[in-house]
N, C-alpha and C positions, 0 to 999 in steps of 0.2 A: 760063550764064556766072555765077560767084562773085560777091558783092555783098559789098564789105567793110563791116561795121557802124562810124559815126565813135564815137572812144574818142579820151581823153584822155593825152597824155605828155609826160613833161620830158626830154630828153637832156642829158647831160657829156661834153665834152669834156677831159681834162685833160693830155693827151700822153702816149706810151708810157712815159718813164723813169719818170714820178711815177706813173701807174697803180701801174704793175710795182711801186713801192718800196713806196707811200704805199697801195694798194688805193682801190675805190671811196670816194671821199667826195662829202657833199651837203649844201649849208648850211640849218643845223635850226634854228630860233629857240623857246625853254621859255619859258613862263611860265606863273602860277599860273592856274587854273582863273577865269573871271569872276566867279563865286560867292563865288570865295575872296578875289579883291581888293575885290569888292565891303563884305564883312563887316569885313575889312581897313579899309578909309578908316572905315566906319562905328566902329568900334572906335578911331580914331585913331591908328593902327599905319601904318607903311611898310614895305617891305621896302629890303634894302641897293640891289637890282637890282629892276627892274619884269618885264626881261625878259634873256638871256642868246643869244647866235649865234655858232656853231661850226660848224666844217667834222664833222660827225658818219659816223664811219665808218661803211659796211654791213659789216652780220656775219651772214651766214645761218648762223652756230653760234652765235649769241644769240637765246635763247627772249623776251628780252625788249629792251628799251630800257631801257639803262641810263645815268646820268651820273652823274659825278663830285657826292662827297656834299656836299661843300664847293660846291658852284654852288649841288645845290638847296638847300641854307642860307639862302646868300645872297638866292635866290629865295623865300623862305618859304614854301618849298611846304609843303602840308598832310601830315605821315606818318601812312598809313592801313593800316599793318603793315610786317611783316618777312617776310623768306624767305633760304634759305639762296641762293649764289652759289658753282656748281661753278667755276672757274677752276684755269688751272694752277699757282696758287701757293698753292692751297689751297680751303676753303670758310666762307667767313666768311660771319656770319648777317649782312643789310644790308639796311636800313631800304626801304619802296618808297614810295612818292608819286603823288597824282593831281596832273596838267600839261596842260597846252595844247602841243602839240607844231605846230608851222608849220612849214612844207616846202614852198615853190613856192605855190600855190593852194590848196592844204591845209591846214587844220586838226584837226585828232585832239583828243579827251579820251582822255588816255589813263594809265595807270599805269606811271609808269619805276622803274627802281630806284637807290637809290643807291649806290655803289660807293665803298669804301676811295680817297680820292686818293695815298699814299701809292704812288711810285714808277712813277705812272700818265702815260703818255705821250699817252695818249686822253682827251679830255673827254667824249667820247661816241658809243656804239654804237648804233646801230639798227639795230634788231632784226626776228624774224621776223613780232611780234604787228603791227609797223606794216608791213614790208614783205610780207601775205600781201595784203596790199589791192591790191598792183601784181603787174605782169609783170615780174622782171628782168632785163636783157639785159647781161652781160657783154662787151664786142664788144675780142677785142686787135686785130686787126685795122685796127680804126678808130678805136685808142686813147681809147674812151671804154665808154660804161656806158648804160643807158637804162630808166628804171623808165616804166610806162604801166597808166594806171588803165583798169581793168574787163579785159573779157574780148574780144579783138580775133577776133569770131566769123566765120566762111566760112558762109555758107548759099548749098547747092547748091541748083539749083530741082529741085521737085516733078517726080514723072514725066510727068505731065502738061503741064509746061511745057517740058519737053525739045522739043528739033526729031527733027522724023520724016524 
């Protein structure tokens, strides 16, 4: 008989119209690295926000996590390069950033990028570098969505343990 391994998962609900319209969304909370606030107070520095929470859309055609550049501004987050941003209105080179990313029980350090706010309806994508950590479940069906951490493994028994 199958032995399910217990694993970790959040489910949404959010009704079929908004699914259908709005796509998966999941409330993300950014702020800067503890490192970074830490040097921050010691320096006598604030930032305008401590932390930042958005309904953050999934985009498995985003290689990264990205948010609007004007948040992480306001978040002073630390910019630790650039890279270019294929989109369909172009590709403009855009700043990336190390963040704290919160999601449910989660925490991430992770690197988002910052993106043009200019005529942006999104505050924020997440992306695949966060979502390869989970299982995604799509469900229209049941008008909701379901991400679940690790790997929800079946182990058959051994031939040995088989009945004869």
């Amino acid at each position: 008989m199958p032995t399910q391994h217990k694993h970790t998962g959040v489910s949404y609900r959010s009704g079929p119209i908004k699914l259908a319209r709005d796509g998966p969304r999941i409330e993300l909370a950014i702020r800067p690295p503890f490192w970074q606030t830490t040097r921050m107070k010691a320096a006598g520095f604030s930032p305008k926000k401590r932390s930042w929470k958005s309904q953050a859309l999934i985009d498995t055609g985003a290689s990264f996590t990205c948010i609007r550049d004007d948040i992480a501004q306001d978040l002073s987050l630390k910019k630790v390069g650039s890279t270019k941003v294929h989109t369909g209105a172009g590709s403009p080179k855009c700043p990336v950033y190390t963040a704290e990313l919160i999601m449910g029980p989660f925490t991430f350090l992770s690197s988002i990028i910052g993106i043009p706010a200019k005529h942006q309806k999104i505050d924020c994508l997440l992306g695949r570098d966060i979502l390869r950590r989970f299982t995604l479940v799509y469900s229209g069906p049941t008008e909701g969505f379901y991400l679940i951490d690790g790997v929800i493994a079946l182990n058959q028994p051994s031939p040995s343990e088989q009945p004869k």
